[in-house]
N, CA, C and O atoms as CSV, one atom per row, in Angstrom:
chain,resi,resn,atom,element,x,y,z
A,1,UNK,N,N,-19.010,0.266,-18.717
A,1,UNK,CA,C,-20.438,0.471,-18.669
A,1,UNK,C,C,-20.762,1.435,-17.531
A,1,UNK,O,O,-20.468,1.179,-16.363
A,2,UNK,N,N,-21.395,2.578,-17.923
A,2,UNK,CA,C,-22.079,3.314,-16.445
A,2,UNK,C,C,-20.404,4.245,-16.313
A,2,UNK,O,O,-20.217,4.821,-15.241
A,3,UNK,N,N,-19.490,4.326,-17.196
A,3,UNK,CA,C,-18.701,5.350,-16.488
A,3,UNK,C,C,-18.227,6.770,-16.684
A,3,UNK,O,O,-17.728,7.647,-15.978
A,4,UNK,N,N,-18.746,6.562,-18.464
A,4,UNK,CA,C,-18.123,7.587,-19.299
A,4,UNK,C,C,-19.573,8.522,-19.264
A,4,UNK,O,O,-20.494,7.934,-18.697
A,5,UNK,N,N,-19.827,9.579,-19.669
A,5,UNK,CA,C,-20.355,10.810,-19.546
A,5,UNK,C,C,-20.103,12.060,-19.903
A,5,UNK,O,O,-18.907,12.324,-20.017
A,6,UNK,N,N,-21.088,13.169,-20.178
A,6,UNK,CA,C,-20.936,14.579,-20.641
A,6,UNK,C,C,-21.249,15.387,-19.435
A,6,UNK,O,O,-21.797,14.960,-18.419
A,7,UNK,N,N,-20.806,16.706,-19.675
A,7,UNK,CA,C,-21.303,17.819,-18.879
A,7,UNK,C,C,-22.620,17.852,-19.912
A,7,UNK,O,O,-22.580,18.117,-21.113
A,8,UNK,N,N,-23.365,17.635,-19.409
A,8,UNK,CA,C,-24.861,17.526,-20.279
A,8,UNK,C,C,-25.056,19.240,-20.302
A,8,UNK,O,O,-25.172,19.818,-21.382
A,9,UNK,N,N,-25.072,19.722,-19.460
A,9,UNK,CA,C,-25.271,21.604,-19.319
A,9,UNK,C,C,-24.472,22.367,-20.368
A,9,UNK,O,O,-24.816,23.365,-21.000
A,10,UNK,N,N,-22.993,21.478,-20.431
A,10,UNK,CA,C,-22.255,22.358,-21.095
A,10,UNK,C,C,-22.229,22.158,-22.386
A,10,UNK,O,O,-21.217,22.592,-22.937
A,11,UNK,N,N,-23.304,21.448,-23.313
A,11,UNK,CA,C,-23.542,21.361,-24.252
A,11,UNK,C,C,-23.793,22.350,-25.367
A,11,UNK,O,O,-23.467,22.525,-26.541
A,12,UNK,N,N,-24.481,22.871,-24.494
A,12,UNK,CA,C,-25.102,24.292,-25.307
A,12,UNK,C,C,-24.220,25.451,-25.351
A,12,UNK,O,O,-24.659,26.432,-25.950
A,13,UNK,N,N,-23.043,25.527,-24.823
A,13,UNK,CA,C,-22.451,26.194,-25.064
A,13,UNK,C,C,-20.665,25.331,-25.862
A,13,UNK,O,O,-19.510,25.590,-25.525
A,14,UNK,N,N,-21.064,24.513,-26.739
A,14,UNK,CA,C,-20.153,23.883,-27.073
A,14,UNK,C,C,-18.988,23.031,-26.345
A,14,UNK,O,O,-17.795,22.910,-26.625
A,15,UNK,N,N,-19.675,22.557,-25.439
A,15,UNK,CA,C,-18.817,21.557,-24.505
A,15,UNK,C,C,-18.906,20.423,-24.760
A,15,UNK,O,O,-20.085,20.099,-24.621
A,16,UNK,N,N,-18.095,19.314,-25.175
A,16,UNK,CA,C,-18.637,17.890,-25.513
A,16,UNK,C,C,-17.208,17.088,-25.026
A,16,UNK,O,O,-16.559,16.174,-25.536
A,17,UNK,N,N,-17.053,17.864,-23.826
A,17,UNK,CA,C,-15.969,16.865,-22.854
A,17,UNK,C,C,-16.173,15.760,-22.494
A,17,UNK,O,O,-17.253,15.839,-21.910
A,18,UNK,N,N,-15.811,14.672,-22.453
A,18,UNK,CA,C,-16.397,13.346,-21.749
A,18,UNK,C,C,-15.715,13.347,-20.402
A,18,UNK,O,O,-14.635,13.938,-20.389
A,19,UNK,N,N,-16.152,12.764,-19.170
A,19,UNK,CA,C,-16.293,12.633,-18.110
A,19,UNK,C,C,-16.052,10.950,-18.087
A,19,UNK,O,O,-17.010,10.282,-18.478
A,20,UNK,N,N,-14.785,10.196,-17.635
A,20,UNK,CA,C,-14.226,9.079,-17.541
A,20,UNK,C,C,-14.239,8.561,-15.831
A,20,UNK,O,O,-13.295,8.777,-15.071
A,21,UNK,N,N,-15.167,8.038,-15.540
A,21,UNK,CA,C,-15.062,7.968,-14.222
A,21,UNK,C,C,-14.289,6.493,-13.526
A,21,UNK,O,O,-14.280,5.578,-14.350
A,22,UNK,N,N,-13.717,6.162,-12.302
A,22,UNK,CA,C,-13.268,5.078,-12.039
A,22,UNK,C,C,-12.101,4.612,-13.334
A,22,UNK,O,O,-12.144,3.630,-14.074
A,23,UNK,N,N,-10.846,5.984,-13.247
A,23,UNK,CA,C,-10.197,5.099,-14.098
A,23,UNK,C,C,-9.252,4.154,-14.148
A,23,UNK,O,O,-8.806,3.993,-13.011
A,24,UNK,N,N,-8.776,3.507,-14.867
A,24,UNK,CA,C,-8.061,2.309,-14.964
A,24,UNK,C,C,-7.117,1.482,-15.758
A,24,UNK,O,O,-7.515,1.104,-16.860
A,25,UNK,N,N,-6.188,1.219,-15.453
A,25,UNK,CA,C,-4.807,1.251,-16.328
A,25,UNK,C,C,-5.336,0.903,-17.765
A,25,UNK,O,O,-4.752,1.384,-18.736
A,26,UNK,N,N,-6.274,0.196,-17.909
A,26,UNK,CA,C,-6.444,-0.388,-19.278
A,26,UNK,C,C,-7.464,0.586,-20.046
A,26,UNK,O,O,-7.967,0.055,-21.036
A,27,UNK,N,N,-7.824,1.755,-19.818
A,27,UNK,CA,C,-7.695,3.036,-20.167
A,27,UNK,C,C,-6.927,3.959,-20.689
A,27,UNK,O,O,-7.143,5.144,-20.943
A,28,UNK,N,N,-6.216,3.443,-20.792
A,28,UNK,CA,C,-4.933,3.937,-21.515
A,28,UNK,C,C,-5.178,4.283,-23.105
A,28,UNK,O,O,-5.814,3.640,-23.940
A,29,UNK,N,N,-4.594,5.281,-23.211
A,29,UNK,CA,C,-5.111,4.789,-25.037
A,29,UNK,C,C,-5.371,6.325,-25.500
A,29,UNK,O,O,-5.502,7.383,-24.886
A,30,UNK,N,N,-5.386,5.938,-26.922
A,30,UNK,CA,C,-5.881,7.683,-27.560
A,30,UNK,C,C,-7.302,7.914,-28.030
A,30,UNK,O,O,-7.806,7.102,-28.806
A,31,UNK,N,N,-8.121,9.190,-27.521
A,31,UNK,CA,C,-9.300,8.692,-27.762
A,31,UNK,C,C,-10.102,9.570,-28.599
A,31,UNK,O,O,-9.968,10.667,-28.057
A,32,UNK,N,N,-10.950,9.735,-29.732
A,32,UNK,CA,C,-11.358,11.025,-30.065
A,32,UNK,C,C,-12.500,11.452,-30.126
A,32,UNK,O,O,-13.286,10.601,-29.711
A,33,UNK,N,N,-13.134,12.646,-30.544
A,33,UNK,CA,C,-14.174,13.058,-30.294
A,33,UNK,C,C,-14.337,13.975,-31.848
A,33,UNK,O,O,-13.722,14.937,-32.308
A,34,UNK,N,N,-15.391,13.201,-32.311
A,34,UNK,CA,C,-15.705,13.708,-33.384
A,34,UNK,C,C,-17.105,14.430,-33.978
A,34,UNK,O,O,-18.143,13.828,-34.253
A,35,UNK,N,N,-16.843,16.002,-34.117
A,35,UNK,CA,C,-18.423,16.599,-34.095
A,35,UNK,C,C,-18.903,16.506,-35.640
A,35,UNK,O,O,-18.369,17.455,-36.214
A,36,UNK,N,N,-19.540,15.900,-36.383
A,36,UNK,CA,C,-19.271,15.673,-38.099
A,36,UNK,C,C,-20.663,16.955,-38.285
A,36,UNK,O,O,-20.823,17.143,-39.492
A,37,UNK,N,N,-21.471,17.673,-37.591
A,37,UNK,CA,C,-22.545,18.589,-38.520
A,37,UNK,C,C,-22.630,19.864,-37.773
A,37,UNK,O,O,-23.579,20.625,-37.583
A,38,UNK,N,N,-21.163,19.905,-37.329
A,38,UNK,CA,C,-20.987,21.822,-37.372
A,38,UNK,C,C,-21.547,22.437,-38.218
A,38,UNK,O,O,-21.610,21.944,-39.345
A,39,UNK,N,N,-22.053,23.534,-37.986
A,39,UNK,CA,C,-21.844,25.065,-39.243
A,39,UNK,C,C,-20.375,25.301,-39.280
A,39,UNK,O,O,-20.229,26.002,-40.281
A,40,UNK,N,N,-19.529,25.160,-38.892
A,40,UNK,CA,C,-18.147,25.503,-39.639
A,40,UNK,C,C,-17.638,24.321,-40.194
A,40,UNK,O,O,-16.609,24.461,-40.855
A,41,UNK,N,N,-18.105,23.181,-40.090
A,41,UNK,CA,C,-18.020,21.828,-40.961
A,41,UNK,C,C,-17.251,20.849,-39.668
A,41,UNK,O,O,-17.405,20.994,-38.455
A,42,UNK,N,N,-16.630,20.113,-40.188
A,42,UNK,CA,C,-16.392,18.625,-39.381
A,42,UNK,C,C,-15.041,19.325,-38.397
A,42,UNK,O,O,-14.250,20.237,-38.639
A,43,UNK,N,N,-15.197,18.547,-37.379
A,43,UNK,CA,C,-13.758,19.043,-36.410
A,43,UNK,C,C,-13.899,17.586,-35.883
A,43,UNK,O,O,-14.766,16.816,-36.296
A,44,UNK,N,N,-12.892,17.246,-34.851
A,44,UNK,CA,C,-12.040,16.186,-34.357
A,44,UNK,C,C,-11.069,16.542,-33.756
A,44,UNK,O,O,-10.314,17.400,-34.215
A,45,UNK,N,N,-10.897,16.006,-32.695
A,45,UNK,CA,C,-10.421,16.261,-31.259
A,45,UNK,C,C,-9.864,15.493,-30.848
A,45,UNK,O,O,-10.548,14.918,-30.002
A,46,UNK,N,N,-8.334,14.823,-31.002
A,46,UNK,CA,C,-7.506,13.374,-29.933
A,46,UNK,C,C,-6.989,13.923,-28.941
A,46,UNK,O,O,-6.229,14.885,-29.055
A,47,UNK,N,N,-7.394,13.284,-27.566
A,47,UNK,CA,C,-7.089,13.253,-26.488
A,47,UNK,C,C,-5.792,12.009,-26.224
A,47,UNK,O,O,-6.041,11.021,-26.915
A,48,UNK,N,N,-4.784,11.883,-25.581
A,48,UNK,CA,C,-4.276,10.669,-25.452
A,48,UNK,C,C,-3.735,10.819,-23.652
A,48,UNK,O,O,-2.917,11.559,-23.105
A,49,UNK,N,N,-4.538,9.859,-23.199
A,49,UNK,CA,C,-5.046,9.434,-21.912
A,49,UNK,C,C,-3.459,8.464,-21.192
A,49,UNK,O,O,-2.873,7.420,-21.479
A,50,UNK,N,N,-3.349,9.254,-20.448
A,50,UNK,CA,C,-1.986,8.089,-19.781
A,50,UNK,C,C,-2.536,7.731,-17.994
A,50,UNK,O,O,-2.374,8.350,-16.943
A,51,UNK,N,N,-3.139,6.599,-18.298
A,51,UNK,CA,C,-3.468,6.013,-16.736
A,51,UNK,C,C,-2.244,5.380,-15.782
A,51,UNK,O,O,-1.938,4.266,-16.207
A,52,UNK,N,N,-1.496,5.759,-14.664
A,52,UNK,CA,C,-1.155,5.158,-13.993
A,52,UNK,C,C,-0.879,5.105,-12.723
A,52,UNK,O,O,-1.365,6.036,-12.081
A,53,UNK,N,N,-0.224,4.286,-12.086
A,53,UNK,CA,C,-0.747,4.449,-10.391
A,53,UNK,C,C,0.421,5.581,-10.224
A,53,UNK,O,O,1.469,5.788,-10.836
A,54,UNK,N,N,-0.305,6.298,-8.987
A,54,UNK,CA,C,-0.129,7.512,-8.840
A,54,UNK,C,C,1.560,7.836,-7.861
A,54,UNK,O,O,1.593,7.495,-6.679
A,55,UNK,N,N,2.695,8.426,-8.446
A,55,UNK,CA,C,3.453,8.724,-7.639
A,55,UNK,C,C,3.789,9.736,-6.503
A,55,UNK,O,O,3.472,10.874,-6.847
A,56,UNK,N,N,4.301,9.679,-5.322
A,56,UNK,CA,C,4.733,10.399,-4.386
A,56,UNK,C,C,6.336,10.827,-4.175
A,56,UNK,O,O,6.993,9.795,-4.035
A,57,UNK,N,N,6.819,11.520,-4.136
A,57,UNK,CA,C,8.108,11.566,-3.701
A,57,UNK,C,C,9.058,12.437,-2.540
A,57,UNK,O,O,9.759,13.438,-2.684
A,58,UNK,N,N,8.875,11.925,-1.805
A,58,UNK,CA,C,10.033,12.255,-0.472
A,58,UNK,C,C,10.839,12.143,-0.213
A,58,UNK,O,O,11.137,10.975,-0.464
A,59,UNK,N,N,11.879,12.799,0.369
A,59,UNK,CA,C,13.226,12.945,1.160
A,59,UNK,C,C,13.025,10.990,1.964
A,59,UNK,O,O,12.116,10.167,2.072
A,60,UNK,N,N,14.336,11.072,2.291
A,60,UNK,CA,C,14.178,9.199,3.080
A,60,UNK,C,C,14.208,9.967,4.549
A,60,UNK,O,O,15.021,10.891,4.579
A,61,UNK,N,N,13.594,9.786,5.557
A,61,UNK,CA,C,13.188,9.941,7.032
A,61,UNK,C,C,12.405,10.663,6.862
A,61,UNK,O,O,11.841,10.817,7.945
A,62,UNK,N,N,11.877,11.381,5.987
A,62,UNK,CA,C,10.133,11.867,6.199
A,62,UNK,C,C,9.100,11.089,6.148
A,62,UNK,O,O,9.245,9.980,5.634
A,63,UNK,N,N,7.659,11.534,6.732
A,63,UNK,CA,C,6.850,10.797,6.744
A,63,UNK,C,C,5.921,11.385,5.639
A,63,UNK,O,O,5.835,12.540,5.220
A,64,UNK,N,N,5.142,10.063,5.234
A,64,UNK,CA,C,4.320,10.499,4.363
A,64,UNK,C,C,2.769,9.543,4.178
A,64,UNK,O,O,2.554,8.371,4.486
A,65,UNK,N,N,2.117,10.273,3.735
A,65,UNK,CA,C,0.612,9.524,3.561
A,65,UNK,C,C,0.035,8.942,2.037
A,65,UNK,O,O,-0.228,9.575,1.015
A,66,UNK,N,N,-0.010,8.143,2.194
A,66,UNK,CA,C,-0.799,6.878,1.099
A,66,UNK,C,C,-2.008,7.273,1.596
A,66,UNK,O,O,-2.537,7.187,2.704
A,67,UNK,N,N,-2.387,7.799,0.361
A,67,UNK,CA,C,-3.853,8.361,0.116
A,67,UNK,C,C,-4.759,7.072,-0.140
A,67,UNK,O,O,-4.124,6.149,-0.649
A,68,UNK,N,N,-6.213,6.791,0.123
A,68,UNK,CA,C,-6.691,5.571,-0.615
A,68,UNK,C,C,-8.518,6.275,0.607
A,68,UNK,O,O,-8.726,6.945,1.618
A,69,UNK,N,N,-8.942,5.869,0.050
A,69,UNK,CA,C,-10.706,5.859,0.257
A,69,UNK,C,C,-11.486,5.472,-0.447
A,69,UNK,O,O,-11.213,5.392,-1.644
A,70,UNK,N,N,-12.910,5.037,0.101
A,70,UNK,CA,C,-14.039,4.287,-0.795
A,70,UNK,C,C,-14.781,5.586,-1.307
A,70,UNK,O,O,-15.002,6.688,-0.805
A,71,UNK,N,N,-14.979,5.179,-2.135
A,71,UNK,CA,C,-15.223,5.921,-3.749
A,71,UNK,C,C,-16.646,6.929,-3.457
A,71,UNK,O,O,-16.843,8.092,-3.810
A,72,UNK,N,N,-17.674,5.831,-2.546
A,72,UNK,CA,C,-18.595,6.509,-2.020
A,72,UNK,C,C,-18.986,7.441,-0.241
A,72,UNK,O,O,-20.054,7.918,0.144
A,73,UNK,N,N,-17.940,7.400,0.302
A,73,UNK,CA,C,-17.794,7.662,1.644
A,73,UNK,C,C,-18.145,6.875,2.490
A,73,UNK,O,O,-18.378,7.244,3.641
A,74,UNK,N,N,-18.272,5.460,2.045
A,74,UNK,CA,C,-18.730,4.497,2.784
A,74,UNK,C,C,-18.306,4.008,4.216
A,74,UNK,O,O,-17.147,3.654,4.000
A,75,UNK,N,N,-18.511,3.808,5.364
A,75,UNK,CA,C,-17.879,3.367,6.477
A,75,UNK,C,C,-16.707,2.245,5.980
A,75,UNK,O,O,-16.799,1.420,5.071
A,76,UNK,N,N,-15.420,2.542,7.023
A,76,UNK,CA,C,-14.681,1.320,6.515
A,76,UNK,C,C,-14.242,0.750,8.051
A,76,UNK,O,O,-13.129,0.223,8.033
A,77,UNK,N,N,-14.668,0.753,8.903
A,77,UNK,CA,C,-14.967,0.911,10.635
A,77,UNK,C,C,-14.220,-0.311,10.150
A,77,UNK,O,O,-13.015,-0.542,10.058
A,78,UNK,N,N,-15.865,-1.399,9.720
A,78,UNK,CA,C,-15.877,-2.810,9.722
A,78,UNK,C,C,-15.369,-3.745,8.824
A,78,UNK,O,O,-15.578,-4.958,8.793
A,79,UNK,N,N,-14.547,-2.919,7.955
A,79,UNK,CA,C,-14.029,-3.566,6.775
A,79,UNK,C,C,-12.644,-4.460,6.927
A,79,UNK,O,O,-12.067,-4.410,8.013
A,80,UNK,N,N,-12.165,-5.177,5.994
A,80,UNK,CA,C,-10.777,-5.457,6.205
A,80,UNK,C,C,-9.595,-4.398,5.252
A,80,UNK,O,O,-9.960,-4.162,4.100
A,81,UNK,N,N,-8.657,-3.973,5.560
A,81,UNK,CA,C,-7.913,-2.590,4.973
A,81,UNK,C,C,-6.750,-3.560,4.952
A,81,UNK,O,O,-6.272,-3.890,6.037
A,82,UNK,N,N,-6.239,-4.058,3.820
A,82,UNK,CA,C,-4.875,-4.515,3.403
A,82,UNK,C,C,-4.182,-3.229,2.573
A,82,UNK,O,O,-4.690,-2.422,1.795
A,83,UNK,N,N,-2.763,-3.383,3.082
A,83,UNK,CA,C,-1.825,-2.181,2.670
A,83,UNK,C,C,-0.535,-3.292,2.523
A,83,UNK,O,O,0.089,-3.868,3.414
A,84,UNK,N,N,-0.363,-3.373,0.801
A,84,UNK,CA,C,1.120,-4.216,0.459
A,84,UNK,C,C,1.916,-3.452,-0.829
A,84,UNK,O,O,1.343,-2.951,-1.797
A,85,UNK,N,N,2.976,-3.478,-0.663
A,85,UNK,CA,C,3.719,-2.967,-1.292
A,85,UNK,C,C,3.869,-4.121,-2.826
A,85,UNK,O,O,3.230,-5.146,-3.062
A,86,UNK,N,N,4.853,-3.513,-3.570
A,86,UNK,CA,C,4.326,-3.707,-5.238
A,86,UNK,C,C,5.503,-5.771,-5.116
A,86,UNK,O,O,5.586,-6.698,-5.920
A,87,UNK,N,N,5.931,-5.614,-4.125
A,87,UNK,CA,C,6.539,-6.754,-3.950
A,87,UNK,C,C,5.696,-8.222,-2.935
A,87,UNK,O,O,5.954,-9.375,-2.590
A,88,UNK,N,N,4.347,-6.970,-2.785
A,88,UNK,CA,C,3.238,-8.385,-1.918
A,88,UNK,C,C,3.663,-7.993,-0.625
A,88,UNK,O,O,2.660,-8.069,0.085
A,89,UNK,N,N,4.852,-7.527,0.204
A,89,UNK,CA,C,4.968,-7.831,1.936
A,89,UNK,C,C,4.311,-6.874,2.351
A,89,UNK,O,O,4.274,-5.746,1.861
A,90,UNK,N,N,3.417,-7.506,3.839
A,90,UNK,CA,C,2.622,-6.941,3.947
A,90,UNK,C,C,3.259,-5.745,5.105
A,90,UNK,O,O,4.080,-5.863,6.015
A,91,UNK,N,N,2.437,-4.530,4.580
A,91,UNK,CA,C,2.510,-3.279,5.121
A,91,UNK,C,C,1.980,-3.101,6.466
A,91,UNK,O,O,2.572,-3.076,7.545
A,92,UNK,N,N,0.563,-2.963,6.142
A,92,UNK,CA,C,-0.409,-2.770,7.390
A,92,UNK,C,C,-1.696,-3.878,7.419
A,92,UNK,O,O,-1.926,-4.457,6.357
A,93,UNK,N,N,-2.123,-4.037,8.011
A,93,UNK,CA,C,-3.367,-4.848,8.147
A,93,UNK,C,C,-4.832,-4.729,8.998
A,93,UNK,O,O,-4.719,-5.116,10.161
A,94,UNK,N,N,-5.651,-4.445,8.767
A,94,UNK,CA,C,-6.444,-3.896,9.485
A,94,UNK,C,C,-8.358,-4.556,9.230
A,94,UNK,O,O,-8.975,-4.507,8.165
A,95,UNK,N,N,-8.816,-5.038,10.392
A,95,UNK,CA,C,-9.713,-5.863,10.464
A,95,UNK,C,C,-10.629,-5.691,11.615
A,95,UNK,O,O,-10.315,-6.290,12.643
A,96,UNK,N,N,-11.739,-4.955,11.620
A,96,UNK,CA,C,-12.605,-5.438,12.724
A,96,UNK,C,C,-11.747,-4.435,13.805
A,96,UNK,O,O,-11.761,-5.019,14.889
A,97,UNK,N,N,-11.117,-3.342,13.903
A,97,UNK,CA,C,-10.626,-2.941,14.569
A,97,UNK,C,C,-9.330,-3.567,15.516
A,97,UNK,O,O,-9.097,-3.199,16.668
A,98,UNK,N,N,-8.703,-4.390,14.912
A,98,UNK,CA,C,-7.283,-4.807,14.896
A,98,UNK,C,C,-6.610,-4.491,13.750
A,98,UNK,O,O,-7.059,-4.450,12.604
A,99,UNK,N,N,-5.360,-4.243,14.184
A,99,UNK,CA,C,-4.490,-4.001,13.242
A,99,UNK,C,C,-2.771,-3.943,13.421
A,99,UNK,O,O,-2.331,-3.783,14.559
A,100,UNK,N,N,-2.001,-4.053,12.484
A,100,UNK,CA,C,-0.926,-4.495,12.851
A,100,UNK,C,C,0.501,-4.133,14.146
A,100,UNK,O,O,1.538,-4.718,14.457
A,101,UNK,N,N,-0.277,-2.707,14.646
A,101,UNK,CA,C,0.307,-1.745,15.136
A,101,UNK,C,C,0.002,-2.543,16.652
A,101,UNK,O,O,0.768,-2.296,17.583
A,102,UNK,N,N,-0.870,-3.275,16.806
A,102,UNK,CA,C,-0.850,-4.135,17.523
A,102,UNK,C,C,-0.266,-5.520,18.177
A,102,UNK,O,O,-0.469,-6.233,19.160
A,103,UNK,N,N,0.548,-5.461,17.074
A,103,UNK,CA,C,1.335,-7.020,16.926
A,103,UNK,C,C,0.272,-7.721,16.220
A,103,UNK,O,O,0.753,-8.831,15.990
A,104,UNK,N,N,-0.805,-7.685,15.792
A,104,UNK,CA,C,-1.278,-8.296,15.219
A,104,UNK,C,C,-1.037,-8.807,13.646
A,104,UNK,O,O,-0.860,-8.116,12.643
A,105,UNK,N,N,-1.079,-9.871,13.747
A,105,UNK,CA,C,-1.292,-11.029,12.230
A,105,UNK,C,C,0.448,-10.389,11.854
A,105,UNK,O,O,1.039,-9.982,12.853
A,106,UNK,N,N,1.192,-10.305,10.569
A,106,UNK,CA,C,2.089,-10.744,10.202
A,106,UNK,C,C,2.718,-9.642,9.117
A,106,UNK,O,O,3.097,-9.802,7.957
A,107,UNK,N,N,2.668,-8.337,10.056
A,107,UNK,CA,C,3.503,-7.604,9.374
A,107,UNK,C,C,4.997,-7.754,9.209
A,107,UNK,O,O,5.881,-7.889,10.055
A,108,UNK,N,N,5.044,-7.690,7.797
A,108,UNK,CA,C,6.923,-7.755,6.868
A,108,UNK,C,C,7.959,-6.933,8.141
A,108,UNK,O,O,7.932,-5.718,8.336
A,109,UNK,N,N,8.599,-7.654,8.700
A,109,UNK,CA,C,9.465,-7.489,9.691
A,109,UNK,C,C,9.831,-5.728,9.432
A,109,UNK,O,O,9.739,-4.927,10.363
A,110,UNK,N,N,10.387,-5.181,7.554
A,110,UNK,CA,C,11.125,-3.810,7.443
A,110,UNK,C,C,10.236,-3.247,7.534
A,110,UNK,O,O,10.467,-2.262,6.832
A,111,UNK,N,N,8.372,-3.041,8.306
A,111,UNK,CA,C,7.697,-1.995,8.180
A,111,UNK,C,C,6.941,-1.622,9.793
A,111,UNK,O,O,6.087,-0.841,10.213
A,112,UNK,N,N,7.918,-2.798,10.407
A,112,UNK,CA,C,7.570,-2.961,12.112
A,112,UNK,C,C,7.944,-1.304,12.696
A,112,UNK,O,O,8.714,-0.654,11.989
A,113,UNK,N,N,7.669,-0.973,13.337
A,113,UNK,CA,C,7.927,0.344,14.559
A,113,UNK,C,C,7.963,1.661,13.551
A,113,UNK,O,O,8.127,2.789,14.016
């Protein structure tokens, strides 16, 4: 609800792209777009959409950045920021301006220093 959308402008010049916002694995899927009262008669259009979480890949002793931000530029000063890997141990932790780099709360021993 509230996500999907047109270039409303680019209508008039035969644009009838949809605009999928906030997407999400269960998005997945093939999807089509069907114009049925052309002057050159009926057309149809399948798109097939592959949602998934996003990969990185590096050399092992490089450093690298895990991208992640609120959607609206919202302050995250005061927020709580959990960072866990696909096995649950926790990464980073971050609260109220503590965080694990501190010794704080109970970072997974292999992500210490």
């Amino acid at each position: 609800m509230g996500r999907a959308s047109l270039f409303y402008d680019g209508l008039k010049n035969g644009n009838a792209s949809l605009i999928l916002n906030n997407t999400r694995i269960e998005d997945t899927g093939t999807y089509t777009c069907i114009l049925p009262h052309l002057s050159s008669g009926y057309q149809r259009s399948t798109v097939e959409l592959i949602v998934c979480v996003s990969r990185t890949y590096i050399k092992e002793g490089e450093d690298v950045v895990l991208h992640c931000s609120s959607v609206d530029n919202q302050s995250l000063k005061d927020s709580l920021i959990s960072w866990k890997n696909i096995n649950g141990k926790d990464l980073f932790l971050y609260e109220l301006g503590h965080h694990t780099e501190d010794g704080w709360c109970c970072q997974d021993e292999q992500y210490r220093g």
